[in-house]
C-alpha positions in Angstrom: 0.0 0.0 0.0 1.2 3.3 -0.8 2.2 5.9 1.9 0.1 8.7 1.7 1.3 12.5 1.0 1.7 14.6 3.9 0.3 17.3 1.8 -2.3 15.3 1.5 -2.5 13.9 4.9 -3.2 17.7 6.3 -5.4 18.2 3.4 -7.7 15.1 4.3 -7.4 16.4 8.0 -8.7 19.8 7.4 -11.6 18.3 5.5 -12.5 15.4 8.2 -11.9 18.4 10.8 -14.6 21.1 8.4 -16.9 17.7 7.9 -17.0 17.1 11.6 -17.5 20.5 12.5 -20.4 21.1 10.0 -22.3 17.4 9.8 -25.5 19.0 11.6 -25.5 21.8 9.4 -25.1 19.6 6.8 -27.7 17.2 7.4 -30.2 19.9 8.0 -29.7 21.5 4.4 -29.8 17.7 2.7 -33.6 17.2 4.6 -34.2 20.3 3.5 -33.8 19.6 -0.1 -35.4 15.6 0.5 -38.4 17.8 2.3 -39.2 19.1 -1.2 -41.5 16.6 -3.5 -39.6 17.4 -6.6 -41.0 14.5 -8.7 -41.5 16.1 -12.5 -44.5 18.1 -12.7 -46.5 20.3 -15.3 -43.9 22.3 -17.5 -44.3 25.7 -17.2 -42.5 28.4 -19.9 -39.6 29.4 -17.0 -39.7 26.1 -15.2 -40.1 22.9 -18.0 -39.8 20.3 -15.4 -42.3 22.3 -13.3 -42.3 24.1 -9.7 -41.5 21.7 -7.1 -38.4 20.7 -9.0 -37.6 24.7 -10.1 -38.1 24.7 -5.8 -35.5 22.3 -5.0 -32.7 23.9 -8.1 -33.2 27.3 -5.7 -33.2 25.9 -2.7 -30.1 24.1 -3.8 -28.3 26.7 -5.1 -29.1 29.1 -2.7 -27.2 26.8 -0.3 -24.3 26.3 -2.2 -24.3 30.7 -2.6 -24.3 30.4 0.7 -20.9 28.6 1.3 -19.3 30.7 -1.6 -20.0 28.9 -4.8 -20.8 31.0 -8.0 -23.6 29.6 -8.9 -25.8 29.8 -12.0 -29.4 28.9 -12.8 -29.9 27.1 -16.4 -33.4 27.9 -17.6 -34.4 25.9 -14.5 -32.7 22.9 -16.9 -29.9 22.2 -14.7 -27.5 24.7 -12.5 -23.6 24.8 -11.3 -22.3 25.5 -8.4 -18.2 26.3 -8.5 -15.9 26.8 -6.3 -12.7 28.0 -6.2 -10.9 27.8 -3.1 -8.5 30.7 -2.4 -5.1 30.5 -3.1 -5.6 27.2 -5.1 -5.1 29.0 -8.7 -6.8 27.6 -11.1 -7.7 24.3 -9.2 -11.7 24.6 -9.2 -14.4 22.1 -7.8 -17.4 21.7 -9.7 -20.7 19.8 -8.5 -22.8 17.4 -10.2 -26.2 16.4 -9.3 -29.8 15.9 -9.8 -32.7 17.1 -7.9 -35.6 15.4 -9.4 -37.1 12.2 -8.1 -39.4 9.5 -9.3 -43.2 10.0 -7.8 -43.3 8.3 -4.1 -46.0 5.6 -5.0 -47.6 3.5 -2.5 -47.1 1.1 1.0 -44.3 3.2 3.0 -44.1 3.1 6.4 -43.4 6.8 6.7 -43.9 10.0 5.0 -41.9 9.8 2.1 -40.5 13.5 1.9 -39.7 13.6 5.4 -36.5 12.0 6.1 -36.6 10.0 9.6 
């Protein structure tokens, strides 16, 4: 097995260390986008996949705005979120997703928006 960096040893312990530090905050803003029903609905001109999924591309976005990414919103297609972490140069980190879901359906045993 190879020995791992120390570069990359403090790297992976600053990250562990910010994970750690933010889990709650970051399971809060995941239920809050599984909270949203955003199964494909009527296509509207500005939203084509309709609201509830044009709700959960803001409320998405707006939470990666709110940890520095530039963000942009595609038609309400698809968005990015980028970040470029200071200092790094060029180095970027881009995010790839999807927020829709297929329609809930029948026999669960809880709500099915409404994580535990």
């Amino acid at each position: 097995m190879e020995e791992e960096n120390p570069v990359d040893q403090i790297r992976n312990e600053q990250i562990e260390k910010y994970l750690a530090s933010q889990r709650d905050n970051i399971v809060e803003d995941l239920f809050t986008l599984a909270r949203i029903p955003s199964v494909r609905g009527e296509a509207a001109p500005d939203k084509p996949y309709g609201e509830e999924v044009a709700r959960a591309l803001d409320a998405a976005l707006a939470q990666c705005e709110r940890e520095g990414m530039q963000t942009e919103n595609l038609g309400y297609r698809c968005g990015s979120a980028l970040w470029r972490a200071e200092g790094a140069g060029e180095k970027e980190l881009a995010l790839v997703a999807h927020l829709d879901v297929v329609p809930a359906g029948d026999g669960w045993s809880g709500k099915p928006f409404e994580p535990f």
